[in-house]
N, C-alpha and C positions, 0 to 999 in steps of 0.2 A: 016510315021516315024516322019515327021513334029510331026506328033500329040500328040506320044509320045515324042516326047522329048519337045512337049510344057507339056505337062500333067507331064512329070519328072519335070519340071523348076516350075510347078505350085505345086506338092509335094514338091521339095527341098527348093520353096519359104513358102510353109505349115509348114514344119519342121523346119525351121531356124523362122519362126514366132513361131512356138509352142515350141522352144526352148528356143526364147525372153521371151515368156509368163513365162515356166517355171521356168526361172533363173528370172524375176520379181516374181514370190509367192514365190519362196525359199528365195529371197533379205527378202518378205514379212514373210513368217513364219517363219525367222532365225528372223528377226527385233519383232516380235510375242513371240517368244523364250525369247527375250533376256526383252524385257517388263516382258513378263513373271517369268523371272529368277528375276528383281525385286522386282516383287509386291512382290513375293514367299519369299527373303530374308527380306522386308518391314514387311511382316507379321510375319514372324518369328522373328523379332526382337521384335514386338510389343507384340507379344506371350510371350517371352522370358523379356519381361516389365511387362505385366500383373501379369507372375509366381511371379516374385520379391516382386510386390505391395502387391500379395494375400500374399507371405510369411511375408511382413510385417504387413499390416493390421492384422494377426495371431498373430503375436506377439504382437501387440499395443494391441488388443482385451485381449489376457492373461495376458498383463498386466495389463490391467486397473481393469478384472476381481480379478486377487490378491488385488491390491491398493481396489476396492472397499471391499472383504472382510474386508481386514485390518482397513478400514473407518469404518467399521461397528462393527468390535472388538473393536475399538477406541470408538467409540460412547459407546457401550453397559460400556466398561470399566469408558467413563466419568459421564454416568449415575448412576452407582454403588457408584463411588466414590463420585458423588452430593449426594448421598441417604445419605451417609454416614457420608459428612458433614454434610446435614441436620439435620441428628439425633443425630450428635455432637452437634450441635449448640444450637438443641432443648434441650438437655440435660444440658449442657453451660447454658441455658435462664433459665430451671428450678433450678438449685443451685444458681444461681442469686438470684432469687427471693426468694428459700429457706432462703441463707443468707441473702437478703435483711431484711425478717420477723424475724432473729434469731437475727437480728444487733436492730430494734424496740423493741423485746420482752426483749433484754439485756435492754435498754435504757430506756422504763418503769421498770424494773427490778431496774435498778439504780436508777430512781425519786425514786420509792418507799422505797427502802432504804435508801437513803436520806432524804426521808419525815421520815422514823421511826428513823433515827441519831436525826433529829432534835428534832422529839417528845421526843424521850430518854434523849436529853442532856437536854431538857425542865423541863422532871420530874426529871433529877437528878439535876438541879440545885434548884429545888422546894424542894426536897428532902435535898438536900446541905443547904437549907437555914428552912427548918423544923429542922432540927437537930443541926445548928449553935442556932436556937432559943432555942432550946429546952434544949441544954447544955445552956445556956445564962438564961434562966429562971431558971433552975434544980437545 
């Protein structure tokens, strides 16, 4: 009976050790738990960071996609309108010069009429003094 009731005291010493054991893992996998129940929220939050970023990055992305169209309607539009000027301009340069030649071709125009006033008052006053003579003589 000794024996048994040593081998009880050495099971109820088993048990009460295997019962320290178990309440240390449970201390342990509730302490595991609750780590767990961190990272778990940590991550989701970061998740929950990521969604935000990708939803903005989307939108930065469409817009810059617009703005770039519109840079490029802008462009195409400032090209047109260079073309435009230019072929004002060119047009501009050529009645320039048109007038330029029509202002020279006036202004030999006038020497020459000039020159033939002059010649004309020449022979009229040759003439003027032919016929002054000529009633003078007559």
């Amino acid at each position: 009976m000794e024996r048994e009731r040593f081998n009880g005291l050495k099971v109820q010493e088993s048990y009460i050790k295997a019962l320290g054991e178990l309440e240390m893992e449970r201390n342990v996998q509730e302490k595991a738990l609750g780590e767990y129940w961190k990272e778990k929220s940590a991550i989701d939050c970061q998740k929950q960071l990521l969604d935000q970023l990708k939803m903005e990055i989307d939108e930065i992305s469409e817009r810059l996609a617009t703005e770039g169209a519109e840079q490029i309607a802008e462009e195409e539009n400032t090209r047109v309108i260079g073309n435009d000027l230019q072929a004002k301009w060119e047009g501009v340069l050529d009645a320039k010069s048109i007038l330029e030649a029509k202002i020279e071709a006036v202004r030999i125009l006038r020497s020459w009429i000039e020159d033939e006033v002059r010649k004309n008052q020449a022979r009229s006053k040759v003439l003027e003094e032919v016929e002054r003579r000529w009633r003078w003589d007559g």
